[in-house]
C-alpha positions in Angstrom: 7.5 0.5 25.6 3.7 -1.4 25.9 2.2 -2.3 28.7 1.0 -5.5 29.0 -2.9 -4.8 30.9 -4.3 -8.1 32.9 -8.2 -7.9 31.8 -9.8 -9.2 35.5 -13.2 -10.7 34.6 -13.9 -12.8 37.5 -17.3 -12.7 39.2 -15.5 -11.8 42.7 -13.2 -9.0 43.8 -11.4 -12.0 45.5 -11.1 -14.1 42.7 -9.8 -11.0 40.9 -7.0 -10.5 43.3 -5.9 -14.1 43.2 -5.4 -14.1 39.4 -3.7 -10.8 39.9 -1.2 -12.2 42.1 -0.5 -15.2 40.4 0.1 -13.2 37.0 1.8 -10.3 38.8 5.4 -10.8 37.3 3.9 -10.4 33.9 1.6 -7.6 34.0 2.4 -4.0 34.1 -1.2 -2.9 35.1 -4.9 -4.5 35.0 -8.2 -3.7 33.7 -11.4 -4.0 36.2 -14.2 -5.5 34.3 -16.5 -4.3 36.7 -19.6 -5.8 34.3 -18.2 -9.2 35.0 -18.8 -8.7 38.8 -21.6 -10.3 40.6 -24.1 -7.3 41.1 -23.3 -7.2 45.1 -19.9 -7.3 44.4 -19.7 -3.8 42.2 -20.8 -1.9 45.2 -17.0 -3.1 46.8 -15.1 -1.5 43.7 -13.7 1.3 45.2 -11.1 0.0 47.7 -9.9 -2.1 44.7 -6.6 -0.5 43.6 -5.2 -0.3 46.9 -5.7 -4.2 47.2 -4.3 -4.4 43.7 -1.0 -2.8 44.7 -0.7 -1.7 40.9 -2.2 0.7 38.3 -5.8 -0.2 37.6 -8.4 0.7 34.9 -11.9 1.2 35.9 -14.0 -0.6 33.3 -18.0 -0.8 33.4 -18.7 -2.2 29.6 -22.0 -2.3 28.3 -23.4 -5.6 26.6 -23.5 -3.2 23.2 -19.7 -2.5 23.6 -19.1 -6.2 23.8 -19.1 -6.1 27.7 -21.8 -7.9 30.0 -23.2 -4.9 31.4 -27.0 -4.8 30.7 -28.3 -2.2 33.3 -29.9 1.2 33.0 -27.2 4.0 31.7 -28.3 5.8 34.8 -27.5 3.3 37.2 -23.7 2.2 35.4 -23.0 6.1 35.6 -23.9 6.3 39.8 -21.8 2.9 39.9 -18.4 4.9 37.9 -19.3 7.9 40.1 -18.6 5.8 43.4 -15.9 4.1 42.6 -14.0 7.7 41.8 -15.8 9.2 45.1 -13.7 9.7 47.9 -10.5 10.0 46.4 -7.1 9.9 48.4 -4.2 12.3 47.7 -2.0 9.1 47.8 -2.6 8.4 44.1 -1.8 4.3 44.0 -5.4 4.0 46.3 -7.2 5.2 43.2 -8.4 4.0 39.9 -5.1 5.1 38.1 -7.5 5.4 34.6 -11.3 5.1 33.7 -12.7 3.9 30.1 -15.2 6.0 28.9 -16.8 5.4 25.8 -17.1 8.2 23.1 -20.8 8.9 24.0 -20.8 9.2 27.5 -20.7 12.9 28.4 -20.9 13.1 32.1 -18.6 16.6 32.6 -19.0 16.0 36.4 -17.5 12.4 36.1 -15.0 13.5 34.3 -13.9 16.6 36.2 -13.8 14.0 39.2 -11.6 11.6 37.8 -9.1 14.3 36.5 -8.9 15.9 39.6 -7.5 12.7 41.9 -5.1 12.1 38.6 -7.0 9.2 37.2 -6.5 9.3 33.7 -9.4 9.1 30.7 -9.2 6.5 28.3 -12.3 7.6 25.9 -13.1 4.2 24.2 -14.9 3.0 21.0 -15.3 -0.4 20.0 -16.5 -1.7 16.0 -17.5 -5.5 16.7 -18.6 -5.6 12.8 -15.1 -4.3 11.0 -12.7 -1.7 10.3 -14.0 1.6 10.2 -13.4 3.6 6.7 -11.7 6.7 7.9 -9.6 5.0 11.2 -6.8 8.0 11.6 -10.2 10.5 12.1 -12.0 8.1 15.1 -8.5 8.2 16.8 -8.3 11.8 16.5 -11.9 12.4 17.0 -12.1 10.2 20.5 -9.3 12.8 22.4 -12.0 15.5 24.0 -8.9 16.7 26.3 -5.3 16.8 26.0 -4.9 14.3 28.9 -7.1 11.2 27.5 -5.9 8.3 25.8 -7.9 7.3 22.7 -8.6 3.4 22.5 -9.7 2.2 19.3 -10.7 -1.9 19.3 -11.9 -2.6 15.6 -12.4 -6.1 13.7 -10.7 -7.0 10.6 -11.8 -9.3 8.7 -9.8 -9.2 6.2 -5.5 -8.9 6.1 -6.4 -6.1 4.3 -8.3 -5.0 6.9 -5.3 -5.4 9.1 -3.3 -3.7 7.3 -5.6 -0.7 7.2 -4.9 -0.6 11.4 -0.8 -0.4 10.8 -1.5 2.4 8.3 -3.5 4.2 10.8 -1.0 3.5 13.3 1.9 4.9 11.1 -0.3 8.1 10.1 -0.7 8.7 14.0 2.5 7.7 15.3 3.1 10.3 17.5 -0.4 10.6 19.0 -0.8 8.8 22.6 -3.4 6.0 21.9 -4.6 2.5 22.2 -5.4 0.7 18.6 -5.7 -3.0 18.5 -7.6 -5.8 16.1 -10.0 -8.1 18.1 -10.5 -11.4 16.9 -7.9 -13.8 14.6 -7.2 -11.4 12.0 -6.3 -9.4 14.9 -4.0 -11.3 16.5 -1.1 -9.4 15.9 -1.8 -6.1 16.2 -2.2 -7.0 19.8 1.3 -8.6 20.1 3.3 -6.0 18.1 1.5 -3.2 20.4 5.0 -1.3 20.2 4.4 -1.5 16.6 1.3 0.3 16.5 2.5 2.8 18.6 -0.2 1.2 21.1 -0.2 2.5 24.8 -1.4 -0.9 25.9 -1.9 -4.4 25.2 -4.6 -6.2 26.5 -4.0 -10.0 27.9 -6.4 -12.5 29.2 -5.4 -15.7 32.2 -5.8 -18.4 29.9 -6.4 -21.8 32.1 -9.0 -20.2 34.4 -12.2 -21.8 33.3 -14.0 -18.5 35.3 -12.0 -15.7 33.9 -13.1 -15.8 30.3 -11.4 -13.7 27.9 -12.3 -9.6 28.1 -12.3 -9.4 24.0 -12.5 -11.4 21.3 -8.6 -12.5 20.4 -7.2 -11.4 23.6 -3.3 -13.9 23.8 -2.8 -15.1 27.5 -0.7 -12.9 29.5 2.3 -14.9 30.2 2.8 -15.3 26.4 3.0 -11.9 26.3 5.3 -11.2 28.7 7.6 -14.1 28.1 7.1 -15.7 24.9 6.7 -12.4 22.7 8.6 -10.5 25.2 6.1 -7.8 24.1 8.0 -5.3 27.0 10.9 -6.0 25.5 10.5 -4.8 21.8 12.0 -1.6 20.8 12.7 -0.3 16.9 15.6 -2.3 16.6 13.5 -5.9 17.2 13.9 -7.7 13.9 10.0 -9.4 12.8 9.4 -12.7 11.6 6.4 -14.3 11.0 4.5 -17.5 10.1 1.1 -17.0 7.5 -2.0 -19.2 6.4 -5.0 -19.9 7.4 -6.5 -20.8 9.6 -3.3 -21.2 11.6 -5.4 -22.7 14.6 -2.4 -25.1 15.0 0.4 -23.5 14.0 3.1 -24.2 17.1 5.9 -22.3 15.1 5.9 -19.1 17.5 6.3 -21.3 20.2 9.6 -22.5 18.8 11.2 -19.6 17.2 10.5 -17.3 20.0 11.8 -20.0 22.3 14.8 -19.7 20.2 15.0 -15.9 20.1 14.9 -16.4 24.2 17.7 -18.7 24.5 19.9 -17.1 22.2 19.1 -13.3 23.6 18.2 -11.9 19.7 16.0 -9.0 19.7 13.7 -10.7 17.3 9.8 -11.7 17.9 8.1 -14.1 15.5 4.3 -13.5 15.1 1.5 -15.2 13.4 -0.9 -13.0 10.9 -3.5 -15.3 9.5 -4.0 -13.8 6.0 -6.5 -14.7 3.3 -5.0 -13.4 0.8 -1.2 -13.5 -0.3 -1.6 -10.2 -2.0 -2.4 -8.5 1.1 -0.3 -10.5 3.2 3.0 -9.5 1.2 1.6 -5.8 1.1 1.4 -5.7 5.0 4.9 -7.7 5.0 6.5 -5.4 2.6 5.2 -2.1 5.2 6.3 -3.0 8.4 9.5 -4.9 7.7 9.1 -8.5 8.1 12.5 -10.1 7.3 10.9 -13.8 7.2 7.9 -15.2 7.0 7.2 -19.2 6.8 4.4 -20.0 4.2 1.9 -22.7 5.5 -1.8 -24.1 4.0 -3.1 -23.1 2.0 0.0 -20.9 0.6 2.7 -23.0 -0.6 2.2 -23.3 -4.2 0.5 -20.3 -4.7 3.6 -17.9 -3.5 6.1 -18.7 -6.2 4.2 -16.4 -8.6 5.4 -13.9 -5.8 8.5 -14.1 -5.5 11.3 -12.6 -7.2 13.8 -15.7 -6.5 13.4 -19.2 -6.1 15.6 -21.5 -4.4 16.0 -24.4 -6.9 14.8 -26.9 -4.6 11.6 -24.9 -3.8 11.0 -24.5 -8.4 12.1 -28.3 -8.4 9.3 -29.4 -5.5 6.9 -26.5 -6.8 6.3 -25.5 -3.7 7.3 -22.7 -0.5 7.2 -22.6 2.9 9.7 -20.2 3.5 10.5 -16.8 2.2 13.0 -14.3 3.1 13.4 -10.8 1.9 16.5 -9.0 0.3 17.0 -6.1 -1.5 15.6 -7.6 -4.5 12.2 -8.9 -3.2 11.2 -12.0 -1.7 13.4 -15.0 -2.2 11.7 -18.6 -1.3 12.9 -21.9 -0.4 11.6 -25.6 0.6 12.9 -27.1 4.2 9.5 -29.3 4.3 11.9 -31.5 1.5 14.4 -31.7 3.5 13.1 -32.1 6.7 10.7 -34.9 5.7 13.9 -36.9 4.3 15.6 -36.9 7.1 12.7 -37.6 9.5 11.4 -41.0 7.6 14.8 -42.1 6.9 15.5 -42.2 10.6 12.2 -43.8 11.0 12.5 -46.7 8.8 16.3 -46.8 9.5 17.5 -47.0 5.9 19.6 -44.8 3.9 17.5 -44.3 0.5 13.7 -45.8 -0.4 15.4 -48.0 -3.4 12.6 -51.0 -3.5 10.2 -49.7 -1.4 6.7 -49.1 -2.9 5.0 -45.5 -0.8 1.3 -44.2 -1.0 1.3 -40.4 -0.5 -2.1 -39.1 0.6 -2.9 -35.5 -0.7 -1.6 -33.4 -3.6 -0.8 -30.2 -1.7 2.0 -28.5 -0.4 3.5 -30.7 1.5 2.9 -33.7 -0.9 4.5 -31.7 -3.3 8.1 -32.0 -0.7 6.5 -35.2 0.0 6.7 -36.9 -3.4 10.1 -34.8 -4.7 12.0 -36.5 -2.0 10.8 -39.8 -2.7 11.5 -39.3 -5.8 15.4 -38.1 -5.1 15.6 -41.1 -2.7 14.6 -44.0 -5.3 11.6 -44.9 -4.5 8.4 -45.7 -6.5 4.9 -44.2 -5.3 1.2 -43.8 -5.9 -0.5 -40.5 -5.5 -4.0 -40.5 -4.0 -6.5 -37.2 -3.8 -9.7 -36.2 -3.7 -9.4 -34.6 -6.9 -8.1 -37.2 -8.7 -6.6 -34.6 -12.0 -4.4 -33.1 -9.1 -3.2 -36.0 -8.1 -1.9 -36.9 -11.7 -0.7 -33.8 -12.1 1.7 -34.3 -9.2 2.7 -38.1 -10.2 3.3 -37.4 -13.9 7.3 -35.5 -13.9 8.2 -38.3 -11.4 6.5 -41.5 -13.7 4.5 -42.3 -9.9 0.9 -43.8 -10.5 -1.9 -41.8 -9.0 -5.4 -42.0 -8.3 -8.6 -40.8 -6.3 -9.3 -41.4 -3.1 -12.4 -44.5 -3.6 -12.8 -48.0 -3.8 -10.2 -48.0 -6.6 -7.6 -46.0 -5.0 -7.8 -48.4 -1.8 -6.9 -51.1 -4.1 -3.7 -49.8 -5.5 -2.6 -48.9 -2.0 -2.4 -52.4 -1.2 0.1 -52.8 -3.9 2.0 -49.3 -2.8 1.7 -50.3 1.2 5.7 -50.2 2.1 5.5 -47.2 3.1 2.4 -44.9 3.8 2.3 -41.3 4.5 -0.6 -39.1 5.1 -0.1 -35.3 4.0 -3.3 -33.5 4.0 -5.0 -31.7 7.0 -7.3 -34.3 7.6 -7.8 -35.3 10.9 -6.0 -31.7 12.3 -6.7 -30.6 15.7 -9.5 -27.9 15.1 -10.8 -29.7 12.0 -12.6 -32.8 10.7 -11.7 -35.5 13.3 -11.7 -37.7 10.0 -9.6 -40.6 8.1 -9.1 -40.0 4.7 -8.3 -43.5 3.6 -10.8 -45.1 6.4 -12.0 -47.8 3.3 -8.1 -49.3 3.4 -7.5 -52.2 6.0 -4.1 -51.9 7.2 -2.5 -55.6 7.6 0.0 -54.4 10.2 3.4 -54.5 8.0 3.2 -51.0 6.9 5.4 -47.9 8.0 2.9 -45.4 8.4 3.5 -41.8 8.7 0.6 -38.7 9.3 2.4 -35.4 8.8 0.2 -33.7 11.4 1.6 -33.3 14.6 -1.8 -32.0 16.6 -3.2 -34.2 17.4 -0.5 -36.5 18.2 -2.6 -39.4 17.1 -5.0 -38.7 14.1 -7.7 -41.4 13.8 -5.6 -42.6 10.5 -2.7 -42.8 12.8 -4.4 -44.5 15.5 -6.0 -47.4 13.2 -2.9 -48.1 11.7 -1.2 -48.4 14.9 -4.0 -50.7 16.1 -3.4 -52.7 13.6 0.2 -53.4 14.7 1.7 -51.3 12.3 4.9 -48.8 12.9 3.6 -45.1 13.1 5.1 -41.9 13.1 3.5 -38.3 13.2 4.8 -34.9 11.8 6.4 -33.5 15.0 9.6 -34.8 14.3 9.2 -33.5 10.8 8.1 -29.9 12.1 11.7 -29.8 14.4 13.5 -30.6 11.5 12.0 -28.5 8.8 12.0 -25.5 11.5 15.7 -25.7 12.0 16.3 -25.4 8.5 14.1 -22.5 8.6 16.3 -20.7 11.4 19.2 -21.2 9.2 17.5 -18.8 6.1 16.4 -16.6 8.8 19.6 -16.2 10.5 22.1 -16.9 7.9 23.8 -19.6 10.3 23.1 -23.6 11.5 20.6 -23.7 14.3 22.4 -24.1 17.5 23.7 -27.6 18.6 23.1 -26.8 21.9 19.2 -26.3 21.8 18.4 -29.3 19.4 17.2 -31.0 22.5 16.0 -28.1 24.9 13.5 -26.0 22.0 10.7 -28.1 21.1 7.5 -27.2 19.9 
């Protein structure tokens, strides 16, 4: 099993122990970040782990480690030195392990720490990539039988990510710490057990002073109780959602919300990839059952897979694939979902005589314009690039056009229904509006399938404008549930339609 490690970076020893105690159900030890301390407040260290009342690392990073230490070698190694002086035979009132990065040779520091039982963990950290030869640093980094080897590296790259698992496999029964930093990273940190990983690291999220100790450290409670990361074993079944950026992806959220509720031994983690190659490579090597495909994915994975569900060929587009014993097989729930959600809205049973403008020539238009197709009703296609957007519109006979002074004009005679499918206006993007030349007139049915922010600045002038308006959330439920149904080969669960949310 991992441990989940609470990374303490407040300026105060107090401070410290207050977010300790409020995140005490969901850590199994914590991690000192004495470099984070205000300098009178390092000379208080030692008395530390008996206020703890849990297993603490003693950490003194320097600033070229990623840590804010930027003092004199000579002084951090005098600072380590007292905080292992004086040790008690009762083990808990001592620094249960000390990092130690791979160039510090201080024999009498070490001898010190091993003899009150506090444990090595001999540390190096790559801010700039994956190193070439990663199996030979983990090996290298173990000077004595007893230390742990900790290994934080930086992919940039899903191939780079995938270069940690491999490492991870080809060292599987070596006692170590290996984790990505950063997005790319993301995962390895969550499927620690995975890895084979001693520890996980975790940040307090919501403390404005306790800034994360590493770059892509996940908040500790989601850990502990979303990804139940204490909890996995060889038997927990992987899922996962891909993309990129996946800054607002909500999708673990739900399905391990899901997993919870229903008790399945099942995590569902997010690996942002830039390249489907390497994605399905890593997917393929450490057993993902399911995966749903987001931007900008969706089109591009059919030339991957080895079935097709004929609604995903018909839309030309995936967002979810599931694997078999004969490869990958993908599907479409955007389609569906989408239906159902703007039927509901506009309280009608098909889209016979009404005239829709579909923003965007993606993915999702792609499920966007199928549907409103199937449901009878007539549409214009607007993008940016205007050849996309025709090549969209032509196998349904829908007009299409860019998105300029002439593409505002035909919306006005397309304006029964509008729906907005690109990632304009996304939380953690562009706070833009993609059709900001077209004055709404207040009778339209607008929907924006983005569901962060809840209000896009689309969204928000067409409500302003009296209009009805609808986001994606209701969309995202919908298509997820369909989702659960590939993954789990059964309906999603009456009883949690209203108690999972995203």
């Amino acid at each position: 099993m991992a441990r989940i490690c609470l990374c303490l970076t407040g300026k105060t020893l107090s401070r410290n122990l207050e977010i300790l105690e409020k995140n005490r159900k969901y850590l199994d030890l914590v991690e000192l970040r004495v470099d984070c301390l205000e300098p009178d407040e390092r000379f208080l260290i030692r008395r530390f782990p008996e206020q703890a009342g849990t297993p603490v690392i003693l950490t003194i990073r320097r600033d070229v480690d990623g840590g804010q230490y930027a003092g004199g070698e000579g002084a951090r190694i005098t600072l380590l030195s007292k905080a292992l002086a004086f040790a008690e035979a009762d083990r808990r009132r001592n620094f249960a392990y000390v990092d130690l990065e791979e160039d510090l040779n201080v024999p009498s520091l070490e001898e010190a720490a091993r003899t009150f039982g506090t444990r090595i963990i001999r540390s190096y950290h790559n801010k700039q990539g994956v190193d070439t030869d990663l199996v030979g640093k983990i090996q290298s980094l173990r000077h004595v039988g007893d230390e742990i080897p900790k290994v934080a590296v930086t992919p940039r790259t899903i191939a780079d990510a995938r270069r940690i698992y491999q490492a991870a496999r080809e060292t599987e029964n070596f006692e170590k710490i290996l984790l990505g930093m950063g997005d790319f990273g993301i995962n390895t940190r969550i499927l620690a057990w995975h890895l084979g990983s001693y520890l996980s690291y975790a940040a307090a999220w919501g403390e404005p002073d306790m800034p994360s100790g590493g770059p892509g450290q996940p908040d500790v409670r989601d850990l502990a109780e979303l990804y139940r990361l204490r909890e996995m074993d060889p038997k927990t079944r992987l899922f996962a959602v891909t993309g990129f950026p996946l800054k607002a992806t909500g999708s673990p959220a739900f399905f391990n919300k899901v997993f919870a509720a229903e008790n399945i031994n099942a995590v569902y983690v997010p690996f942002p990839a830039d390249s489907l190659e390497g994605f399905l490579a890593l997917a393929s090597e450490i057993g993902l059952e399911g995966v749903s495909v987001t931007v900008p994915f969706k089109e591009q994975i059919l030339s991957y897979l080895q079935d097709t569900s004929p609604e995903a060929a018909s839309v030309g587009a995936c967002n979810t694939i599931v694997k078999n014993a004969n490869g990958w097989t993908g599907y479409n729930t955007d389609a569906r979902g989408f239906s159902d959600s703007l039927l509901e809205f506009i309280g009608e049973k098909n889209l016979r005589g009404n005239k829709v403008t579909i923003i965007g020539a993606g993915g999702v238009a792609r499920a966007v314009a199928s549907e409103v197709f199937r449901l009878k009703g007539r549409a214009l296609i607007l993008n940016r690039t205007t050849v996309r957007a025709r090549e969209l519109a032509i196998p349904y006979h829908f007009s299409w056009g860019g998105i300029d002074n002439q593409g505002m004009e035909q919306m006005y005679q397309f304006s029964d229904i509008i729906i907005q499918t690109t990632p304009v206006g996304m939380e953690g993007g562009v706070e833009a509006d993609p059709v900001a030349e077209y004055k709404f007139y207040g009778q339209e049915k607008v929907m924006d399938l983005i569901y962060k922010p809840e209000r896009t600045p689309f969204l928000r002038r067409a409500e302003l404008a009296g209009c009805r308006v609808m986001n994606g959330y209701d969309m995202l439920l919908r298509q997820a549930r369909y989702q659960y149904k590939y993954y789990m080969e059964r309906d999603f669960p009456s009883q949690l339609m209203t108690r999972i949310q995203f």
